[in-house]
C-alpha positions as CSV (number, residue, x, y, z in Angstrom):
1,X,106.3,30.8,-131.3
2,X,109.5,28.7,-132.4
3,X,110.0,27.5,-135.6
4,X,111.6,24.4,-134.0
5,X,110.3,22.4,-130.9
6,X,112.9,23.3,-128.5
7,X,110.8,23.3,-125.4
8,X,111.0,20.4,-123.6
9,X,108.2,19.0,-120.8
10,X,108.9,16.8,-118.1
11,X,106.5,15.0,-116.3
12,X,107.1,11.8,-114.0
13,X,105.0,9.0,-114.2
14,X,102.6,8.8,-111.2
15,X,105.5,9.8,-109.3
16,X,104.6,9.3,-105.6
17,X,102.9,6.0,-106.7
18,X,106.2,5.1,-109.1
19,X,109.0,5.5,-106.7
20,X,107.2,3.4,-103.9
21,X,106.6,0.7,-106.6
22,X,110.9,1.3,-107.3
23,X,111.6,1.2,-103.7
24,X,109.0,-2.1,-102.7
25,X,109.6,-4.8,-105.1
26,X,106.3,-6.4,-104.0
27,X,104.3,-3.6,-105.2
28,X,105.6,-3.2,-108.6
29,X,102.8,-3.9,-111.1
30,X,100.3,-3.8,-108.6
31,X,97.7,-0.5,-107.5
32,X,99.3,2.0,-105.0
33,X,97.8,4.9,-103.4
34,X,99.9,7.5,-101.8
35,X,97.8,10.0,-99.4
36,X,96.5,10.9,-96.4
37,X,95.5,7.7,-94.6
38,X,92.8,9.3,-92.0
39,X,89.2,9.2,-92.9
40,X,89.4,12.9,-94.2
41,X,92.6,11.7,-96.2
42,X,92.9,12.7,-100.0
43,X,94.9,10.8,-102.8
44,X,98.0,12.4,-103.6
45,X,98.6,10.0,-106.4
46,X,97.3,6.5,-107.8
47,X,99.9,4.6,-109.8
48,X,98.4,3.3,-113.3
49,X,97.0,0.2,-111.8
50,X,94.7,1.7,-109.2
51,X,93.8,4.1,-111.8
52,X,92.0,1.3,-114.2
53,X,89.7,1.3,-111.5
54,X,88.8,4.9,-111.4
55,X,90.9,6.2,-108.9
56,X,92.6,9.8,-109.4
57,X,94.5,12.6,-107.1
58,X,92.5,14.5,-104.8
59,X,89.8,12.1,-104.9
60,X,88.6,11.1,-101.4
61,X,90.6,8.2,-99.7
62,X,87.1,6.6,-98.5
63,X,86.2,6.7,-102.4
64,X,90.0,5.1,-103.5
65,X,89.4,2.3,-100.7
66,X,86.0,1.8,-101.9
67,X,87.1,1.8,-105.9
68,X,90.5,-0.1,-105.0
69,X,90.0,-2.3,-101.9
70,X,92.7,-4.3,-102.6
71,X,96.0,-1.4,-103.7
72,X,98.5,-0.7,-101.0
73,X,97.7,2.6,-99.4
74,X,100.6,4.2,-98.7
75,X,101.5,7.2,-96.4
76,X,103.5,9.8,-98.2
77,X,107.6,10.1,-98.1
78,X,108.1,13.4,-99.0
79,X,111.8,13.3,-98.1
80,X,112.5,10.8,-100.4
81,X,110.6,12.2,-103.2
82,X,112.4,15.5,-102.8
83,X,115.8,13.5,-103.0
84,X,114.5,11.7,-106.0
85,X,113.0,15.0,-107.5
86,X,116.9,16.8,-107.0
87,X,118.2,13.6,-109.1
88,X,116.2,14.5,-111.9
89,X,115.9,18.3,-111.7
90,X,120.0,18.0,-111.9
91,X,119.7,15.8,-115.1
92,X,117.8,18.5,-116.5
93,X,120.4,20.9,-115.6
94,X,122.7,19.6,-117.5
95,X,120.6,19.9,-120.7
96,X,120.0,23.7,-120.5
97,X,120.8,26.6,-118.0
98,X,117.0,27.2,-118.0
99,X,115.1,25.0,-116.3
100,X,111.4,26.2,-114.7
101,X,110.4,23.7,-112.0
102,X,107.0,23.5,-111.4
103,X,107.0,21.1,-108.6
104,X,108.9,17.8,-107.3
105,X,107.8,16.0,-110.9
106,X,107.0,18.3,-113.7
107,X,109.7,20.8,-115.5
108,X,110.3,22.9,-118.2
109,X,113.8,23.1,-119.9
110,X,114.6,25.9,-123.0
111,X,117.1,23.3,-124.6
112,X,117.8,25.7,-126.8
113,X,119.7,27.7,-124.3
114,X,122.1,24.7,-123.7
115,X,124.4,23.0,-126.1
116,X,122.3,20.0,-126.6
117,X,119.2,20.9,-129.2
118,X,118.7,23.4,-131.6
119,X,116.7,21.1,-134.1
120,X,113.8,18.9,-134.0
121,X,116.0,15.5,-134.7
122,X,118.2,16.8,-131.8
123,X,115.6,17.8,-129.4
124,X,114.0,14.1,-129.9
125,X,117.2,12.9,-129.2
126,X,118.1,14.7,-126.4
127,X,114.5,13.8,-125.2
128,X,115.2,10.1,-125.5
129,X,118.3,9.9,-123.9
130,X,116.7,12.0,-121.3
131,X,114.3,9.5,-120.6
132,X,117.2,6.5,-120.4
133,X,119.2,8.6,-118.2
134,X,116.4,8.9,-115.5
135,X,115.6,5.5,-115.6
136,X,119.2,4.6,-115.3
137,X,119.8,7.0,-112.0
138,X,116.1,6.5,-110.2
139,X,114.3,3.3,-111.6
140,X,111.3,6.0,-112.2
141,X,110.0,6.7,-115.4
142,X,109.1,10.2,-116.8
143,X,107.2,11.8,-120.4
144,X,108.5,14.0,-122.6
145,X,106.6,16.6,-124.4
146,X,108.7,18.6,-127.3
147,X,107.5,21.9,-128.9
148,X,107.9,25.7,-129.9
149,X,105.9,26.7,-126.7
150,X,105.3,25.9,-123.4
151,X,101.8,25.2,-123.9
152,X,102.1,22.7,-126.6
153,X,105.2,21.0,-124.6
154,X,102.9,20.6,-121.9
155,X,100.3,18.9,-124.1
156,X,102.7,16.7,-126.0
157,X,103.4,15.3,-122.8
158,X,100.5,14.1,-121.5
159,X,99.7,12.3,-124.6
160,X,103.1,10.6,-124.2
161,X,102.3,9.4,-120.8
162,X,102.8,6.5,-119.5
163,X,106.6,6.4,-120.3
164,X,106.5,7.9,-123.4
165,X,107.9,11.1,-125.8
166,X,106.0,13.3,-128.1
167,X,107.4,15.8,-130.2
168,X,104.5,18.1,-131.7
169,X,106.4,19.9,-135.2
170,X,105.8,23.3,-135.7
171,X,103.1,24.2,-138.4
172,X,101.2,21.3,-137.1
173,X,99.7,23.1,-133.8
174,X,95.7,23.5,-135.2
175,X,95.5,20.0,-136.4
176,X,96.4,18.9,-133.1
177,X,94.7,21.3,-131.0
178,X,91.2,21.7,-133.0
179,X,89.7,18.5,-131.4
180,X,90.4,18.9,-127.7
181,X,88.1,20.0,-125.2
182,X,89.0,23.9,-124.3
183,X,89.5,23.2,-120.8
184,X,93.0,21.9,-122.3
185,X,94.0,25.5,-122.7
186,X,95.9,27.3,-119.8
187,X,93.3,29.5,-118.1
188,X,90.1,27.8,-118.7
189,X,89.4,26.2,-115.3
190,X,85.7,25.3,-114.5
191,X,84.2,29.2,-114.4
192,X,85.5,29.7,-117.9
193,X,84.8,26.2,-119.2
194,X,81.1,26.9,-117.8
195,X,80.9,30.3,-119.8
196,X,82.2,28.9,-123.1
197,X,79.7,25.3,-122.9
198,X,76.7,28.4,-122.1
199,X,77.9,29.7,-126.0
200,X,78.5,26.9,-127.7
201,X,81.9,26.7,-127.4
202,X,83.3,23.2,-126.2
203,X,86.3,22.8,-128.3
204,X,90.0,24.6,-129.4
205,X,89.0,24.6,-132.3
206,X,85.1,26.3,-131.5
207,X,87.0,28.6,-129.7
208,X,89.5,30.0,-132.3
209,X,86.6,29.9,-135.0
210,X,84.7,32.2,-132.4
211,X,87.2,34.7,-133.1
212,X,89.2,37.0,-130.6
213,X,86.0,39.7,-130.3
214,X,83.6,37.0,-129.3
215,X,85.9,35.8,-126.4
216,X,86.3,39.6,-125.2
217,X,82.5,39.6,-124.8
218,X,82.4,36.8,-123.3
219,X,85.3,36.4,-120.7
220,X,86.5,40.0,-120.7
221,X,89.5,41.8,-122.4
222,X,92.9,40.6,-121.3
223,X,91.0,36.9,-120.7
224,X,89.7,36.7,-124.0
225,X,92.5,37.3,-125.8
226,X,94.7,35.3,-124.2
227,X,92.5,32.0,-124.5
228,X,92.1,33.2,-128.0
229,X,95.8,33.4,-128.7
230,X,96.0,30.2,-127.1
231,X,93.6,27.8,-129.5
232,X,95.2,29.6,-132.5
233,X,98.7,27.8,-130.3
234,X,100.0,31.2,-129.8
235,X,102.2,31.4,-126.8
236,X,105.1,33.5,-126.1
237,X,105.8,32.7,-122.6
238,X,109.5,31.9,-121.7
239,X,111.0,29.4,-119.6
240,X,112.0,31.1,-116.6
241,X,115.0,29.9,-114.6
242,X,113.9,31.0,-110.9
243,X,110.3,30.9,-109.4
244,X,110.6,32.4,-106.1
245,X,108.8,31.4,-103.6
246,X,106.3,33.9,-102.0
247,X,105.4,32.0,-98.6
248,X,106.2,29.1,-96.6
249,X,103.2,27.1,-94.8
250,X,102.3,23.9,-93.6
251,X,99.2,22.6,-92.8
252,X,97.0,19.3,-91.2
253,X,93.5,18.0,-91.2
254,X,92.5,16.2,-88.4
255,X,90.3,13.0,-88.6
256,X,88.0,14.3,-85.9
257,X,87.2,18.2,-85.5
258,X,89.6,19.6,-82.8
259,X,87.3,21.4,-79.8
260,X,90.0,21.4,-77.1
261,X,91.8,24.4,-76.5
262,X,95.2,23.4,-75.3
263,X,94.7,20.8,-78.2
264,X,93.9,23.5,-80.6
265,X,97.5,25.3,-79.1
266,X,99.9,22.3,-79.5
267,X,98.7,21.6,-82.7
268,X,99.5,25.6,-83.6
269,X,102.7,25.2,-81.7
270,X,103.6,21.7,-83.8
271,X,103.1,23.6,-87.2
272,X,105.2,26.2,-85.8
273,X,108.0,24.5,-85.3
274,X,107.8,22.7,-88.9
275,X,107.0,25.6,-91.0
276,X,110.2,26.8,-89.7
277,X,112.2,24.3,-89.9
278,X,111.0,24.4,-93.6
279,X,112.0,28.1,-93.2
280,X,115.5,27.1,-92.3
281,X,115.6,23.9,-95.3
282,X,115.5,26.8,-98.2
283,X,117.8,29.0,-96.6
284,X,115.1,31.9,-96.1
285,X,113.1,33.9,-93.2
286,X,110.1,35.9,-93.5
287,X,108.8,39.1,-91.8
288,X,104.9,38.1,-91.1
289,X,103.0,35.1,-89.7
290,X,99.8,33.8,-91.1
291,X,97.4,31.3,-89.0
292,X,94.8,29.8,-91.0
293,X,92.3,27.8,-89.3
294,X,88.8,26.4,-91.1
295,X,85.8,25.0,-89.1
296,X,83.5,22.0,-88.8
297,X,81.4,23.8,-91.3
298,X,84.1,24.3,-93.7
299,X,84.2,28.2,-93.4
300,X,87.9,29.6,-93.2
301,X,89.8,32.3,-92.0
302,X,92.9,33.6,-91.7
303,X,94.9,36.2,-89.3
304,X,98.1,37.3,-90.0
305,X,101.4,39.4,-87.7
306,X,104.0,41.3,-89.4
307,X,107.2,42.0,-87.8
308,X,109.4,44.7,-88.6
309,X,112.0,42.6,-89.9
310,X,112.2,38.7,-91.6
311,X,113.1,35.8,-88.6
312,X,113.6,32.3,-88.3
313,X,113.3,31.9,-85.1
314,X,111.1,29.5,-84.3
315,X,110.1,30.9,-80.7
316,X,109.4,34.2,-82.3
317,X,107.0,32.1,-84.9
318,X,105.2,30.1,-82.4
319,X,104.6,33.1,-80.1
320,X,102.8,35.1,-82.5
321,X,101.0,31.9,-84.0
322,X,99.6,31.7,-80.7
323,X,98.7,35.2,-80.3
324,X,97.2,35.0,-83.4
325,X,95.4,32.2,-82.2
326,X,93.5,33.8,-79.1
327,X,91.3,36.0,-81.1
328,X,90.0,32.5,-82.8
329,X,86.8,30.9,-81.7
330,X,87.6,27.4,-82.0
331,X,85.0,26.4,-79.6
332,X,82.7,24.9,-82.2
333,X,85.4,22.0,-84.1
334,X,88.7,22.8,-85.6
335,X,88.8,20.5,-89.3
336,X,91.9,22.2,-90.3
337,X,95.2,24.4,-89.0
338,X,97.7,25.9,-91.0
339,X,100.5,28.0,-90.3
340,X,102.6,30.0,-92.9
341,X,105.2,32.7,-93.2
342,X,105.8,35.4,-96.0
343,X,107.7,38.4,-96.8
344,X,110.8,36.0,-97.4
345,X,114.2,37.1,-97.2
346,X,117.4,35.9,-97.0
347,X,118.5,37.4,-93.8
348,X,117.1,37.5,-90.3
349,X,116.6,40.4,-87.9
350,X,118.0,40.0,-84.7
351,X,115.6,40.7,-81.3
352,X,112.4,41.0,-83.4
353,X,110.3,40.6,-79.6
354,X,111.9,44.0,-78.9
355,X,110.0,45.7,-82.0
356,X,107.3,47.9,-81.6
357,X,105.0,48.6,-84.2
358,X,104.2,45.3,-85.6
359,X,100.6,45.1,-87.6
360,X,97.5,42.6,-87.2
361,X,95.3,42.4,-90.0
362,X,96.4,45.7,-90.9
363,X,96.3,47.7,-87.8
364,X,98.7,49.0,-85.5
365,X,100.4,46.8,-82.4
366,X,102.7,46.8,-80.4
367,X,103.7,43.4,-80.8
368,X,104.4,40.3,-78.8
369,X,105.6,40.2,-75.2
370,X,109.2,39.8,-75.4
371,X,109.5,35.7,-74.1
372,X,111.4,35.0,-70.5
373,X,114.4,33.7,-70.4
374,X,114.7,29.9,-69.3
375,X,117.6,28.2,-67.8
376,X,118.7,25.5,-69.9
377,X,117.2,22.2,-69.2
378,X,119.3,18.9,-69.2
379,X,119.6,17.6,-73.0
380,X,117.1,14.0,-72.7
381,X,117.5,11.2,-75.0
382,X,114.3,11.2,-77.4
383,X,111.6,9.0,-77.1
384,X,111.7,6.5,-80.5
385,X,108.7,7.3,-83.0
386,X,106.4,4.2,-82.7
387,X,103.6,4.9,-84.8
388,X,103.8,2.1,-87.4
389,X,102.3,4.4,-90.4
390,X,101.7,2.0,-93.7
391,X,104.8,2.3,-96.1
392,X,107.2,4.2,-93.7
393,X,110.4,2.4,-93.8
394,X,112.1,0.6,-90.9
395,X,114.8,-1.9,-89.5
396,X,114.5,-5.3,-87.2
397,X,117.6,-6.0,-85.1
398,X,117.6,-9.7,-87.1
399,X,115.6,-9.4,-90.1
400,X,117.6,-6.3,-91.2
401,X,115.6,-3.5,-93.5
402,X,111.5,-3.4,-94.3
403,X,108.8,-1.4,-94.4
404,X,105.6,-1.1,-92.5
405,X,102.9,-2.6,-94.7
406,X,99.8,-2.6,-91.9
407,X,99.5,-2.0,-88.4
408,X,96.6,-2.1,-85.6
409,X,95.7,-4.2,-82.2
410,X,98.8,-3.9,-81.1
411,X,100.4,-5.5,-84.0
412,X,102.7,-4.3,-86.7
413,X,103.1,-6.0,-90.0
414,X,106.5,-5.8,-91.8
415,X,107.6,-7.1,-95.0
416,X,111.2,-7.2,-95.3
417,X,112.7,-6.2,-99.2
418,X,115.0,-3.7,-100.4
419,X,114.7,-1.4,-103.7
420,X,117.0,-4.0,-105.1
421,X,116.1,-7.4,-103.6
422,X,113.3,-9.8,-104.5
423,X,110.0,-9.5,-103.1
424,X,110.5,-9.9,-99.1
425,X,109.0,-12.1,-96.7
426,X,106.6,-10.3,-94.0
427,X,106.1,-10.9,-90.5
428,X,104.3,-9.1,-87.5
429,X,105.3,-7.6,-84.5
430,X,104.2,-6.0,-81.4
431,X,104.0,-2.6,-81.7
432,X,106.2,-2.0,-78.8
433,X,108.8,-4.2,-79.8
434,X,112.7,-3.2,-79.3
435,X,114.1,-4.7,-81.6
436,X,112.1,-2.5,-84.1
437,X,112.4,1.1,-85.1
438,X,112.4,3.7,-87.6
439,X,114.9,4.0,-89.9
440,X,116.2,6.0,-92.9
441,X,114.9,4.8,-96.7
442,X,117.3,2.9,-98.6
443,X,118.6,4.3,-102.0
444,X,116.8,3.3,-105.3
445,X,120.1,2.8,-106.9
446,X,119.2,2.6,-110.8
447,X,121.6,0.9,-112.6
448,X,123.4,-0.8,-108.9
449,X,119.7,-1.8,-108.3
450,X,119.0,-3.6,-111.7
451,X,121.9,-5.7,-111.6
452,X,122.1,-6.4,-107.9
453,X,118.6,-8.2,-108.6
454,X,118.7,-9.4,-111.6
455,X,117.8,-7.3,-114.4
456,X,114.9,-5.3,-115.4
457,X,112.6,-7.4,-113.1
458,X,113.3,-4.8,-110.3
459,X,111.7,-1.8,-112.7
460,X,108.7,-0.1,-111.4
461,X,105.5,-0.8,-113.4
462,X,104.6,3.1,-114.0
């Protein structure tokens, strides 16, 4: 433990939720829920609006629509969360050379590794102007949490959210942690939240009174004393710089259970294709394959391929995805596919199709048939992406920039606006019509954004 708060938490407001509402004018101050559109869709995030009605992430999408018929249901923009998420993670880069992500919207930063805070009067104000310069470059807003441990930062910065910092003084850990339910502690998920109510023990503070021998008995030895360190707000962990990824995967859940075969195998191919391409994003290969495939009856399994040496060639990916895939039985409904690739690396291994001794599941094989050549085939201009998904951003030939706010019958709906304009008109479209397309999102612009439209009027609501 510190004897000054000089870990710093970052957390984003709603942040899915918040940068639609920067990037949609009309949507600022109103509900929004990003997610999975389908009827097996889940909520990846509710801004504070749809949340007064009881709406939260993971919660069904049926549920949110139910809860919330009247919020904008958005479908997710991950690239443009990712470009917002590398604005902020470099902010916090500046500040210290140790910085743990620990996704697109949550960080830790040791600030006393930097230059910039060494004291609790300089770690507030570091936290502050934190907070203004995020605003300033994204429109978004983020919480600060600011304490001698991870675990406390953590805390202080949910109980600064929405918009907010709290800095938790050292010496002044049991007073705050005493009254919280012990499923705020890191470790106690459900099974251990379960075991504790069965004793008696529903609080921090019921938990450090129990003392360190009781919670060995109860949740075993290295458990125990860990969640016993922790509601005393002991915690030595350090900010670590790098968290390497193990694996690579993507996956989809399809609306109606999947009992076609050669459905079944373009939908493996398809994930294929994008888990390398993720592959390639970060720079990285990996040595084996893993399909993961769960039924109507929600019973999943997974079969994995390991080459002798890490690729990223996406043939060599989708080929043994699709071996992997004949000794499936998908005959009864496919809910979900997933396919994923570990053993990373940062180098590939040329003619992988010519190694023998590959493994499946742990036994020996002699791997894939090496794939025929093809003669090249002519390049062909691509066919436009016409499926009007809610919230995806496009262009009209005259009306210039929108985004897709509702689509169906044949008709898409458009409202034309700008991160940095006023509220925009809307207008409808057939869904086949030219002079309508896809386009790339426009940038949120901070401080350009404000004053291009008039002040703080063009803030997200968050």
């Amino acid at each position: 433990m510190r004897g000054q708060p000089t870990i710093l938490h970052l957390d984003m407001d709603a942040f899915y939720a918040s940068v639609e509402q920067a990037a949609k004018p009309s949507l600022r101050g109103k509900p929004v829920i990003v997610g999975g559109l389908g009827p097996r869709g889940v909520v990846a995030t509710a801004s504070y609006e749809a949340r007064r009605f009881g709406v939260h992430s993971a919660m069904p999408m049926g549920q949110a629509r139910r809860r919330c018929p009247n919020a904008a249901f958005l479908y997710p923009r991950f690239d443009v969360y990712r470009s917002v998420s590398d604005t902020v993670m470099a902010l916090l880069r500046a500040l210290s050379p140790l910085v743990e992500p620990l996704s697109l919207d949550e960080a830790f930063v040791d600030l006393a590794a930097g230059d910039s805070a060494h004291t609790a009067a300089e770690a507030e104000a570091v936290g502050r102007e934190l907070r203004e310069r995020i605003v300033a470059a994204t429109t978004v807003t983020g919480s600060v949490g600011l304490a001698g441990s991870k675990m406390l930062a953590k805390i202080a910065s949910e109980r600064a959210k929405p918009d907010g910092l709290q800095l938790i003084e050292p010496g002044t850990e049991r007073d705050l942690l005493d009254p919280l339910p012990v499923r705020t502690l890191p470790g106690v998920g459900p099974a251990t939240d379960g075991v504790l109510r069965r004793a008696g023990i529903t609080t921090v503070g019921d938990a450090a009174r129990a003392g360190e021998t009781e919670l060995v008995r109860l949740l075993g030895s290295a458990h125990g004393t860990g969640v016993h360190a922790m509601a005393l707000g002991i915690d030595d962990r350090p900010v670590v710089a790098e968290r390497d990824a193990k694996s690579v995967s993507v996956e989809d859940t399809f609306d109606v259970d999947l009992t076609d075969r050669a459905r079944v195998r373009h939908e493996v191919d398809r994930l294929a294709e994008r888990c390398v391409q993720r592959l390639r994003e970060h720079g990285r290969s990996g040595r084996t394959v893993v399909l993961k495939v769960r039924s109507h009856d929600f019973s999943t399994l997974t079969r994995s391929d390991t080459l002798r040496g890490p690729t990223d060639d996406p043939a060599v990916v989708r080929e043994l995805a699709a071996r992997l895939l004949e000794g499936v039985d998908t005959t009864a409904g496919v809910r979900l596919l997933g396919v994923g690739v570990t053993g990373l690396a940062d180098f590939t291994q040329e003619d992988l199709f010519a190694q023998a001794g590959a493994t499946v599941d742990g036994e020996e094989d002699s791997g894939p048939e090496p794939v025929p050549a093809r003669e090249p085939e002519p390049a062909a201009e691509p066919a436009p992406d016409r499926r009007w998904l809610p919230g995806l951003d496009v262009t009209h030939t005259e009306y210039g920039p929108g985004w897709v706010q509702g689509s169906g019958v044949g008709r898409v709906t458009v409202r034309f606006e700008t991160p940095g304009s006023p509220p925009g008109r809307v207008r409808t479209f057939g869904v086949d019509d030219p002079l309508l397309s896809r386009s790339a999102p426009p940038p949120l612009g901070g401080e350009d954004q404000r004053s291009s439209s008039g002040g703080e009027a063009s803030r997200p609501k968050s």
